[in-house]
N, C-alpha and C positions, 0 to 999 in steps of 0.2 A: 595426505599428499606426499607423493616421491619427493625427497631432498637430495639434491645432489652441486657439492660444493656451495652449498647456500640459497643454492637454483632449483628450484619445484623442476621437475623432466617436464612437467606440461608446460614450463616455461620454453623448457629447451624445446618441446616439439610445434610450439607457439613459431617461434624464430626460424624454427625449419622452413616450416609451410611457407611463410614470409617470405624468406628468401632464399627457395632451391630454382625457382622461375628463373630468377637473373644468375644465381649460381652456375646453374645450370647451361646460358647461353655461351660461358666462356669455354675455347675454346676446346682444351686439356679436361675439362672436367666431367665425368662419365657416371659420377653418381654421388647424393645427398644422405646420406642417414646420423642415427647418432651410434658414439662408441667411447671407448674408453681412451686418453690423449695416449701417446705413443710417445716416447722421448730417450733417445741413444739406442730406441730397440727394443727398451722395457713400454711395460704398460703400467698405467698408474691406474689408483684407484678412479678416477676423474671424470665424469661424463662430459662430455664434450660434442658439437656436432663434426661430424668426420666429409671432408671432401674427396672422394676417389679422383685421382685424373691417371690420364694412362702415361704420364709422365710427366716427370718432376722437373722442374728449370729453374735455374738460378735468376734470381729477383731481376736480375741485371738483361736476360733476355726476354721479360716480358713487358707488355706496353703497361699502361697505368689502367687499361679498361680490362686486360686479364689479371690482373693480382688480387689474391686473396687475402682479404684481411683479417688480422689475429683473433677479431672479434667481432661481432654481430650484435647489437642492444644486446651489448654484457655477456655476451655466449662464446667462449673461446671455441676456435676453430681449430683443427688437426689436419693437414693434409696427407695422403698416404696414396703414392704412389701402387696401381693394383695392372696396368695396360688398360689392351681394349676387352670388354666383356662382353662376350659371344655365346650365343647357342649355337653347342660345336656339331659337325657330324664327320661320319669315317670314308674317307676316297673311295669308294667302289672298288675301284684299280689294283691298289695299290692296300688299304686294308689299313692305314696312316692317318694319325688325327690331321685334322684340318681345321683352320682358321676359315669361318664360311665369311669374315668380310674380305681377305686378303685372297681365299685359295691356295693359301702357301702352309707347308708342313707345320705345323709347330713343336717347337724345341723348348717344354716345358722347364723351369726351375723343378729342382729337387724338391717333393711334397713336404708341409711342417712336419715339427716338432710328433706334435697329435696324431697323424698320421699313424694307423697299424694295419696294415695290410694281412689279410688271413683270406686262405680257400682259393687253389687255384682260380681267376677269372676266366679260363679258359672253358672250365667245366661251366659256364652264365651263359655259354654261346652256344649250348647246343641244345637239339630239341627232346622235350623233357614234360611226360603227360603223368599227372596232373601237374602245371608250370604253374610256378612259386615266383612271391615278388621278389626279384634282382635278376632274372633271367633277361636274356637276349629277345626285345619284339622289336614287332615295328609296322607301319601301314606296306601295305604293298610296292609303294613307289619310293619308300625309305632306307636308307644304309641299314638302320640298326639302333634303336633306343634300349630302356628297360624297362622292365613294368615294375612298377611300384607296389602293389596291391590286388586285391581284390575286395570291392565294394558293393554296395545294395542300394538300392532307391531309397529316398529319405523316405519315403511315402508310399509304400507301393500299394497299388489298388485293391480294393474290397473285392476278395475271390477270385484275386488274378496271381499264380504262384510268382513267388520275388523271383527277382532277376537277376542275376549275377554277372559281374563287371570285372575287367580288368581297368588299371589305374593307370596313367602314365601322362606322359606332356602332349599336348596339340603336335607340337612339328615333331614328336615319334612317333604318333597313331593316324593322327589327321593330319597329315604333311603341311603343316603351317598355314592352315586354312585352305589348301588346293587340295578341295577332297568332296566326295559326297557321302552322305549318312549312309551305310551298307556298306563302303569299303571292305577289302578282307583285311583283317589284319595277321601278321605272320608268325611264328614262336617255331623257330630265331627268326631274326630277320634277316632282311635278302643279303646282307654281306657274311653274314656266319650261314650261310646256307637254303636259308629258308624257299619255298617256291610255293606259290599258288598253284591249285588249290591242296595240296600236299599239306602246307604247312599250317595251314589258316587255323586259328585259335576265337578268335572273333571276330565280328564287324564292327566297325563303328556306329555309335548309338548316340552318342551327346559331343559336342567339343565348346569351349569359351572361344569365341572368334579373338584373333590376337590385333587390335586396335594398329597402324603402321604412323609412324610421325608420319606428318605430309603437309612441308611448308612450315609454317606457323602453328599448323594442328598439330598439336603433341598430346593425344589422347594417354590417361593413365589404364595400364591394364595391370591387375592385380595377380592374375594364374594364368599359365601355361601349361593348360589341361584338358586331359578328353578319356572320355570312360567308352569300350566294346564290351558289346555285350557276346558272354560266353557259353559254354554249357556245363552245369555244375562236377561234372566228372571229369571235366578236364583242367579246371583252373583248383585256385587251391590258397587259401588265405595265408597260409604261413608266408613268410621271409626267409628266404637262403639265408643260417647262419645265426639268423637274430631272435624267429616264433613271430608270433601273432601281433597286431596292434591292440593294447587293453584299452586305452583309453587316450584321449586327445591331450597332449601339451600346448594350451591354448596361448600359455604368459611366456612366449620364451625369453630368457634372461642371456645379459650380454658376459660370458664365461664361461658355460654352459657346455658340457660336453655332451656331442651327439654323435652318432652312427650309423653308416648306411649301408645296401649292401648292392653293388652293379655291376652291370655289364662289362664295363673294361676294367676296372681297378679292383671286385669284389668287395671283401667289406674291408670298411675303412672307416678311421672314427675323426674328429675335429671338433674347434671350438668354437662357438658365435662370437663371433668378433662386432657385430652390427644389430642394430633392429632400426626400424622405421625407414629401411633405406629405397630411395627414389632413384634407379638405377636406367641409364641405358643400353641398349641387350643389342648386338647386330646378329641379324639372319641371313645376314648372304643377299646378293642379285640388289646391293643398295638398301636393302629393308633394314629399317630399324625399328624400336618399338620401346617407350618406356612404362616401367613397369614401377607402381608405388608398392608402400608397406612389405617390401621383402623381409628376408633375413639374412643375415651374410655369417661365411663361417670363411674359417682358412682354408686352405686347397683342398679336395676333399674330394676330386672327381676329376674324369677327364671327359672325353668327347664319347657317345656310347653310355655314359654314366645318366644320362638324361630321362628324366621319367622316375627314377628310385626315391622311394620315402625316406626322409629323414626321419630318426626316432632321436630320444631319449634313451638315457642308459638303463631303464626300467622300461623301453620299449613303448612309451606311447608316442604316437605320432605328433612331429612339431610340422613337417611343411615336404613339400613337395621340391627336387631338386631338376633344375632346369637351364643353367645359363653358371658360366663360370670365366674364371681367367688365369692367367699364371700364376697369382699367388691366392684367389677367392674363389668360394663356390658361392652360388645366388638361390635360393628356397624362397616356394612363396609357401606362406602362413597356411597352415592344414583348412583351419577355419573358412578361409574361402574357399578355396579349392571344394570342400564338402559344401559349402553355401551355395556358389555358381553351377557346381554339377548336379546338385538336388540330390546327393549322394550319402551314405553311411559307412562308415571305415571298421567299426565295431559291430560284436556282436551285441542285439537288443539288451 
C-alpha cells in the first residue's frame, strides 16, 4: 500500500470521494484532486488533497459555510489558486483566444518554468496530406482543435479491413455533442482555412456524449473525445515533433514530465502537478460539465491546443488534452479515452 506522510493514498482518495460533493458546492472552488502541498511557492514532498478555486480570498471575506478547512479525517488540505477552467476555442473574427464562459479575450500569465516551446506553430495550421497528430482540425462548424492521433478499433471485425481514426476531443470533432455521425471533419480547420468539401479529412464515426450539470444533476464525465474515421493514405500515426505512441502510461505520477505537441503552442513540455482531479470545465452558452479522474499538469497549452495527446518523455501516451486555465492544463487519462471509444492507440 502507497504511504504518504504516514497516510496510505487510498486513505487520501477515501477522504476525497467523501468530501469533493460539499467541497465542491462552495462557491470559489472549481476542482478536487490530490497533489503535492505547495508552501512560499516551493512544493514539498507531501501528498495532500489540493483544492482549485478560481480565486483566492482572505479568511476575512469569506462566510463560515465557504471556508476551507486545513484538514479533512486527518488529510491536510492545500488551496491553489488556478481561475476559471474552460474548454477554450479561437474568435472566427478575429483569430484571438477566447474565454467560451465570458467571451472576453484572454490575457494569459506567462507559461511555467517547464514550458519549451520548439517548431513553428504556424506550420500546425496548415493543410498537410498525410496529417500527423498536432496538426490543425476540426468538425465542420468549429474554429479549430488538434488531433491527437491516429487510432484503430479495439476489435475490429473478422474479415472486414481495420479502420483508421483520427483522435481528438468531442467539442473539436463533434462540436460539443451538436453534431451527427457523418459529419465532415476538416484538416485545418475552418479558422486556419479549412472548407468543405476541400478540406475534409474524415467524418465522424464515434463521440463520448459530454454529460452538462443541470440543477442538482451533476453527472461525472471522464473524456472529452471522438475518433473520424479516415482513409489510410492520408492520415498518418506519427506526432509532429515527438514519433509514434509505443505504449500506454497507464500510472501517471505526480512530477512527471510530459510533452505535447498542438495547434497553437506546438510542442511544449510540463509537469503533473495533480492525479485523481474532479474538475469543473465551462463550455460556453451557460454549459458546464464536470469531469472525474483527470490529470492536471502546469500550463501547457492554450485554446486550439485541444485534442493533442499528452506523452511521456519515452513517448507513451498518458491522456488526452482538453480543457485548461491560466496557470493548468486538464488531460483525461488515455486509459479511458481508449476504454469509451473501443479504440487502440498502438500498434498490435
Amino acid at each position: 500500500m502507497a504511504k504518504s506522510n504516514g497516510k496510505s493514498l487510498d486513505k487520501i482518495y477515501e477522504v476525497q470521494a467523501q468530501m469533493e460533493p460539499e467541497l465542491l458546492e462552495k462557491d470559489n472552488v472549481v476542482g478536487v484532486a490530490i497533489g503535492h502541498k505547495i508552501k512560499n511557492g516551493l512544493e514539498k514532498k507531501e501528498d495532500v488533497m489540493t483544492l482549485f478555486v478560481n480565486q483566492k480570498l482572505p479568511e476575512n471575506l469569506l462566510s463560515s459555510d465557504q471556508m476551507i478547512e486545513k484538514e479533512y479525517e486527518g488529510i491536510q488540505t492545500d488551496v491553489v489558486e488556478v481561475g476559471d477552467i474552460f474548454a477554450g476555442f479561437i474568435d472566427p473574427e478575429t483569430g484571438v483566444e477566447v474565454d467560451v464562459e465570458t467571451e472576453t479575450h484572454v490575457d494569459h500569465e506567462p507559461m511555467a518554468d517547464y514550458i519549451v516551446q520548439a517548431g513553428a506553430s504556424s506550420n500546425l495550421k496548415r493543410r498537410v496530406r498525410p496529417a500527423e497528430g498536432g496538426y490543425s482540425c476540426g468538425h465542420y462548424r468549429v474554429t479549430a482543435g488538434t488531433i491527437g492521433t491516429c487510432c484503430y478499433d479495439l476489435t475490429p471485425f473478422p474479415g472486414i479491413p481495420s479502420k483508421y481514426y483520427i483522435l481528438s476531443n468531442n467539442h473539436v470533432i463533434a462540436n460539443s455533442n451538436d453534431c451527427r455521425i457523418g459529419d465532415p471533419i476538416l484538416q485545418p480547420g475552418r479558422i486556419d482555412g479549412g472548407t468543405y468539401p476541400k478540406d475534409m479529412i474524415a467524418r465522424l464515426t464515434r463521440y463520448v456524449p459530454i454529460k452538462w450539470i443541470n440543477g442538482d444533476r451533476k453527472p461525472c464525465n471522464y473524456v472529452d473525445a471522438a475518433i473520424g474515421e479516415g482513409n489510410f493514405q492520408d492520415l498518418d500515426r506519427e506526432i509532429y515533433w515527438q514519433g509514434t505512441v509505443k505504449k500506454l502510461y497507464d500510472a501517471p505520477k505526480i512530477g512527471e514530465i510530459v510533452q505535447k505537441t498542438g495547434r497553437t503552442t506546438g510542442f511544449t513540455t510540463g509537469k503533473i502537478t495533480n492525479i485523481n482531479a474532479t474538475v469543473n470545465v465551462n463550455y460556453g452558452r451557460g454549459r458546464v460539465a464536470r469531469f472525474c479522474r483527470q490529470i492536471v499538469t502546469t500550463r501547457m497549452s492554450a485554446p486550439g491546443d485541444s485534442g493533442s495527446l499528452i506523452l511521456d518523455r519515452d513517448e507513451n501516451a498518458v491522456g488526452l488534452l482538453f480543457a485548461g486555465s491560466s496557470t493548468r492544463t486538464i488531460v483525461n487519462n488515455i486509459l479511458y479515452v481508449q476504454s469509451l471509444l473501443k479504440v487502440r492507440l498502438t500498434e498490435k
